[in-house]
C-alpha positions as CSV (number, residue, x, y, z in Angstrom):
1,X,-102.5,66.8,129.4
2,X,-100.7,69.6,128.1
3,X,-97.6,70.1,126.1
4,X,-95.1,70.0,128.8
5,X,-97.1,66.5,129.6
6,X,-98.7,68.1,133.0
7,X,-102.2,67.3,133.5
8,X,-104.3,70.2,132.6
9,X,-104.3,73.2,135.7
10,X,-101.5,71.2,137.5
11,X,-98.7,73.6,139.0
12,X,-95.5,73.4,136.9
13,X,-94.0,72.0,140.7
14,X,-96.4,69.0,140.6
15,X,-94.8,66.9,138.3
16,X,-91.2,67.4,140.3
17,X,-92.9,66.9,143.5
18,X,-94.6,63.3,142.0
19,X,-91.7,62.5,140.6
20,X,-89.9,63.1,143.8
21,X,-92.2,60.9,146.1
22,X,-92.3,58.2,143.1
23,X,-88.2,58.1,143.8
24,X,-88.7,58.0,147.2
25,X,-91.0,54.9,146.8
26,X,-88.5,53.0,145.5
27,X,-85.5,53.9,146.8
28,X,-86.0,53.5,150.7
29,X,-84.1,55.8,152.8
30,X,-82.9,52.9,155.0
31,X,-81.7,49.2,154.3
32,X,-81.5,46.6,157.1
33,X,-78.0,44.4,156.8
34,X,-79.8,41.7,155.3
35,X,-81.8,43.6,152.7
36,X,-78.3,45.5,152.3
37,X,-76.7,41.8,151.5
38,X,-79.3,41.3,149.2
39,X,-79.5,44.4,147.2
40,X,-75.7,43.7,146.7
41,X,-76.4,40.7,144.6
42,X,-77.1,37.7,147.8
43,X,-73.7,39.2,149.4
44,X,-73.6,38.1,153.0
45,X,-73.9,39.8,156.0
46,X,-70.5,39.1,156.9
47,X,-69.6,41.2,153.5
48,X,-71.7,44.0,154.7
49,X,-70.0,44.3,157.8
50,X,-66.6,44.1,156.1
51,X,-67.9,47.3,154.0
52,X,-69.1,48.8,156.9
53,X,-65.6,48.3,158.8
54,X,-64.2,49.4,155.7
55,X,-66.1,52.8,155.7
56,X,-67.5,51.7,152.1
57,X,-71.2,52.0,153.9
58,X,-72.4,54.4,156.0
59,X,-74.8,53.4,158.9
60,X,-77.3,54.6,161.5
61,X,-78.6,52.9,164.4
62,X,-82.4,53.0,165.8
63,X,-82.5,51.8,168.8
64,X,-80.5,48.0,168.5
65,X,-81.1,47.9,165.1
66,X,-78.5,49.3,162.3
67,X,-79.3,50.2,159.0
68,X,-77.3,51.0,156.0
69,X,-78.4,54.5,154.2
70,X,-79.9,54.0,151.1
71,X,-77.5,57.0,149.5
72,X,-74.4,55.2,150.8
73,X,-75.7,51.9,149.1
74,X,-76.1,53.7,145.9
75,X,-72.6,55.7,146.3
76,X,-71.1,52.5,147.0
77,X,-72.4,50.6,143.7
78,X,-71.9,53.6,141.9
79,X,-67.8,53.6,143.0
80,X,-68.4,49.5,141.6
81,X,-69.5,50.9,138.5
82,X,-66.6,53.1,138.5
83,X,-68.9,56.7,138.3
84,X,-67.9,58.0,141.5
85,X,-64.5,58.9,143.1
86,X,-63.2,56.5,146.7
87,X,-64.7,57.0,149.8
88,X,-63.7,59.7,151.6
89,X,-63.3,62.5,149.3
């Protein structure tokens, strides 16, 4: 490893790119109601659906299925934490 902590001949873009797809790993871009209920602390799915009506929770539909995105899930626990302004604007 170097200074800058890339492994030696790595492009200066590698370690963002890694980093990136490491994020991406963890976070998934997609988060079925249930999953949603459960990254929210157990809430039910009834909750989520309330936050969904509520426009608190942005989803997309595949086929039958709906799915809440994972940036609306973050945005939304981010307005909890109070770092981020209402819905909407």
């Amino acid at each position: 490893m170097d200074a800058d902590g890339r492994q030696t001949g790595e492009s200066p873009g590698t370690q963002e790119r890694r980093e990136q797809v490491s994020t991406a790993e963890k976070s998934p871009l997609l988060h079925s109601i249930a999953d949603t209920g459960t990254q929210l602390g157990g809430t039910s799915r009834s909750r989520v659906y309330e936050l969904i009506a509520a426009d608190e929770l942005e989803v997309v539909s595949i086929g039958r299925r709906t799915f809440v995105t994972g940036d609306s899930l973050a945005a939304y626990v981010d307005r909890l934490r109070g770092k981020a302004p209402p819905a909407g604007d």
